[in-house]
N, C-alpha and C positions, 0 to 999 in steps of 0.2 A: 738372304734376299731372294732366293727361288723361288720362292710362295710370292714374292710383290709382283701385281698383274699392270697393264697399264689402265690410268684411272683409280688405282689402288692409291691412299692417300699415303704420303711418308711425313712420318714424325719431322719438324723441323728443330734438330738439336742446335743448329747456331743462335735461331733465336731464343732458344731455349737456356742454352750455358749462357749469354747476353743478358738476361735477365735473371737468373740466378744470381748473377756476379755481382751486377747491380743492387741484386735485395740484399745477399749478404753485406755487400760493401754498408748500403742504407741500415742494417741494424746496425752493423757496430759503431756508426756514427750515432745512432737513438742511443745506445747502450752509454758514447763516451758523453755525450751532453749528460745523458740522468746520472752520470758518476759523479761528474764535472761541477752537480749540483746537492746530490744527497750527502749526507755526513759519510765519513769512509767507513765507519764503526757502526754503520745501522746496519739492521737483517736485511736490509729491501736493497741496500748496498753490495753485500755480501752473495747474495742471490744474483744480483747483478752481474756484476763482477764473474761468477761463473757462468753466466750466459753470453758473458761479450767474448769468455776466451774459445766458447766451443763457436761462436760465431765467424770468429779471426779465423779457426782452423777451415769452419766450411769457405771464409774466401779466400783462403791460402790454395784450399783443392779447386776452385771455380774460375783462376786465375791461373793457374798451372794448365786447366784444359783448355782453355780459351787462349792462349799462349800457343801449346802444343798444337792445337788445331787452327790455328789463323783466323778467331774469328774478331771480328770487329768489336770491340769494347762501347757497352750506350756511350755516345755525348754527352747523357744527359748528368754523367760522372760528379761535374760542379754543383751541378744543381743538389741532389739527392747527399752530397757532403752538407752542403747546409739545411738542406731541407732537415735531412736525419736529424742533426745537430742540435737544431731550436727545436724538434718536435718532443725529442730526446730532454733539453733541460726545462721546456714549457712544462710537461708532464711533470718531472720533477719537483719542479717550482711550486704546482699545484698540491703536491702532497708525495708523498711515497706512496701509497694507492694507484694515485691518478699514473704514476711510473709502472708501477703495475699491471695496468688496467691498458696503458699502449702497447704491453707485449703480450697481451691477452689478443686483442685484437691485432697487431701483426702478428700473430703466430695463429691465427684463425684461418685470417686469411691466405698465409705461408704453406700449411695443412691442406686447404682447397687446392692452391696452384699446384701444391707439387704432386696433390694426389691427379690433376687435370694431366698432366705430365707423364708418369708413370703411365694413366690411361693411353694417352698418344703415344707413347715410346712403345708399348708393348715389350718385344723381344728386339727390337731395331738397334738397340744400343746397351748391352749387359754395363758396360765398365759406366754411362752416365746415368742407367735406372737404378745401379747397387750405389752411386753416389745419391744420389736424391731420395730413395727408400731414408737410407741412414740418417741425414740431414733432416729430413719429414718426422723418424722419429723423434730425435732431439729436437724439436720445433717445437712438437702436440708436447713433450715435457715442458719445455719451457710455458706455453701456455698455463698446462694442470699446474706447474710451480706457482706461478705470476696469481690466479684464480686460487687456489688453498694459502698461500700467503697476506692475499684480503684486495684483489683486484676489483670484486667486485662492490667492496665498500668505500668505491671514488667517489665521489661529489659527481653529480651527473652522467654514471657508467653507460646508459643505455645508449647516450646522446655521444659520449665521450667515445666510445669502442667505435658506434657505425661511422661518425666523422673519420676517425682514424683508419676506419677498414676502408670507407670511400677512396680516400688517399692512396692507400696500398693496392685497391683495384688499377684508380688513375695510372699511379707509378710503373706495375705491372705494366699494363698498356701500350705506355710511350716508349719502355725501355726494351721492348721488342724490336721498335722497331727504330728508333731514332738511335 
């Protein structure tokens, strides 16, 4: 902190870990809706499945800091349980693509914030930039998986992804600060 002058801007990590907690929480509700609905024995299940479990691990660490550090957990907790939920078995329901094609696009947008993040945090926070670096990689995976598995051969991708990513901008948003 020697180098911060006054006027000098500071990374804001509570709303920061706040919405973290948030997204994570919000995949693994998308991930358990699109389980909840695809066969257990399909690939696009199976792929799944491995994305919900590294998603639990990143809200197991997002909840552990926000804990430790007292910050206020979004409200918007209910909402974002069902929101996730139906977004998670609508995809689904639409095809094993169309499930695909939602974690293309949340993890697009997932890639964006957290590289936004990383940019604001700079050096201010080693232990929440080396969590978020980590978490960003496994995200941009989850994406290239989602997209080489056949994301992009949804029924209406183009329409279907920026819907979805609008959503994850809104969600971002509110859960800063509500």
């Amino acid at each position: 902190m020697s180098g911060w002058r006054p006027g000098d801007r500071r990374a804001d990590s509570a709303s920061m870990l706040r919405v973290d907690q948030a997204g994570e929480y919000g995949a693994t509700r998308i991930y358990a809706g699109q389980l909840a609905v695809l066969r257990a024995n399909c690939a696009e299940a199976k792929l799944i499945s491995r994305m919900a479990a590294q998603e639990q691990r990143h809200l197991r660490r997002f909840d552990r800091l926000v804990a430790e550090r007292g910050i206020r957990p979004t409200a918007l907790q209910p909402l974002w349980n069902v929101a996730g939920y139906a977004l998670g078995a609508a995809t689904a329901l639409m095809s094993p693509e169309a499930a695909l094609a939602c974690t293309d696009a949340v993890e697009t947008e997932i890639d964006r914030h957290y590289g936004r993040q990383l940019d604001d945090l700079g050096d201010e926070d080693p232990e929440l930039s080396a969590d978020i670096a980590e978490f960003r990689a496994e995200e941009v995976e989850h994406r290239d998986t989602a997209r080489e598995a056949g994301a992009r051969d949804a029924a209406g991708y183009p329409l279907l992804t920026a819907a979805i990513r609008a959503g994850c901008k809104l969600a971002i948003g509110l859960s800063k600060r509500i």
